[in-house]
C-alpha positions in Angstrom: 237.5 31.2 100.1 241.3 30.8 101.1 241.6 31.5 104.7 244.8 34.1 103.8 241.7 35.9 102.0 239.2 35.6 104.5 241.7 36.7 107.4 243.1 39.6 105.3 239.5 40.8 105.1 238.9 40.7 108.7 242.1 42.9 109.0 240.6 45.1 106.5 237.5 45.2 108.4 239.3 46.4 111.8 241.9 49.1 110.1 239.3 51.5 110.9 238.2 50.2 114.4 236.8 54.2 115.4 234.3 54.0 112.9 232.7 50.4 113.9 233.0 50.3 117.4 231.8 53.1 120.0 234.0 54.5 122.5 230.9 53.6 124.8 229.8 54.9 128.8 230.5 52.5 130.9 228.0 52.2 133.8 229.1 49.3 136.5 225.6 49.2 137.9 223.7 48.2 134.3 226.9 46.7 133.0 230.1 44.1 132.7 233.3 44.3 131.0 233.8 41.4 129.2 235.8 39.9 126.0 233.5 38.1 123.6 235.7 35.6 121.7 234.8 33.6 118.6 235.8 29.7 118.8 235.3 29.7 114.9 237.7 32.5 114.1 239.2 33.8 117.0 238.6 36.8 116.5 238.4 38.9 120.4 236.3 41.9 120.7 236.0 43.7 124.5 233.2 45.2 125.4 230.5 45.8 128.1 227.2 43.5 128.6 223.9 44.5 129.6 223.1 43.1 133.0 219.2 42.9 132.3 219.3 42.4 128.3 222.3 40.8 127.5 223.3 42.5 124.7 226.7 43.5 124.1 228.4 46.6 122.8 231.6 46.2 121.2 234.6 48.5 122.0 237.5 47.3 121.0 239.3 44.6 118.5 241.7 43.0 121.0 245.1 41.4 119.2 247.2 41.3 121.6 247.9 41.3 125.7 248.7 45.3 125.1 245.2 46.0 123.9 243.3 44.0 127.0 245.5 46.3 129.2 244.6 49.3 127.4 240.9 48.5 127.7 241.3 47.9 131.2 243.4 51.3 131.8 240.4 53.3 130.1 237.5 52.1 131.7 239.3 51.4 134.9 238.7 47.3 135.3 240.6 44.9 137.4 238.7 41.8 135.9 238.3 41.2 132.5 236.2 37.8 131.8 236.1 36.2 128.1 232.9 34.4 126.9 232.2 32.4 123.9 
């Protein structure tokens, strides 16, 4: 597959960014912001990680600078830490 393809599907994918990713709680004492980054694609998605389990709920497709400040600005975060 052509990566113009596969990256046009990924856009695809996100047009609709309500219906795959939850406008979660966030609870500070069972949780962390956090920006999960792929080092294959690139592709940034923020978020909040279980403290005891690890997992991660996605939020929010990030693109650009504007959208980590928007995350930030709705769940009230000074810090906003990107793992890979």
């Amino acid at each position: 597959m052509k990566m113009s393809k596969l990256f046009s599907k990924l856009g695809e994918a996100f047009r609709g960014q309500s219906e795959r990713f939850s406008s979660s709680e966030y609870d500070p004492k069972t949780q962390y912001p956090a920006i999960r980054a792929s080092i294959c694609t690139g592709e940034k998605v923020a978020g909040f990680r279980d403290r005891k389990s690890g997992k991660f709920t996605e939020v929010m497709l990030i693109r650009s600078q504007k959208d980590i400040e928007q995350f930030k600005e709705a769940y009230h975060v000074d810090t906003l830490p990107t793992e890979y």
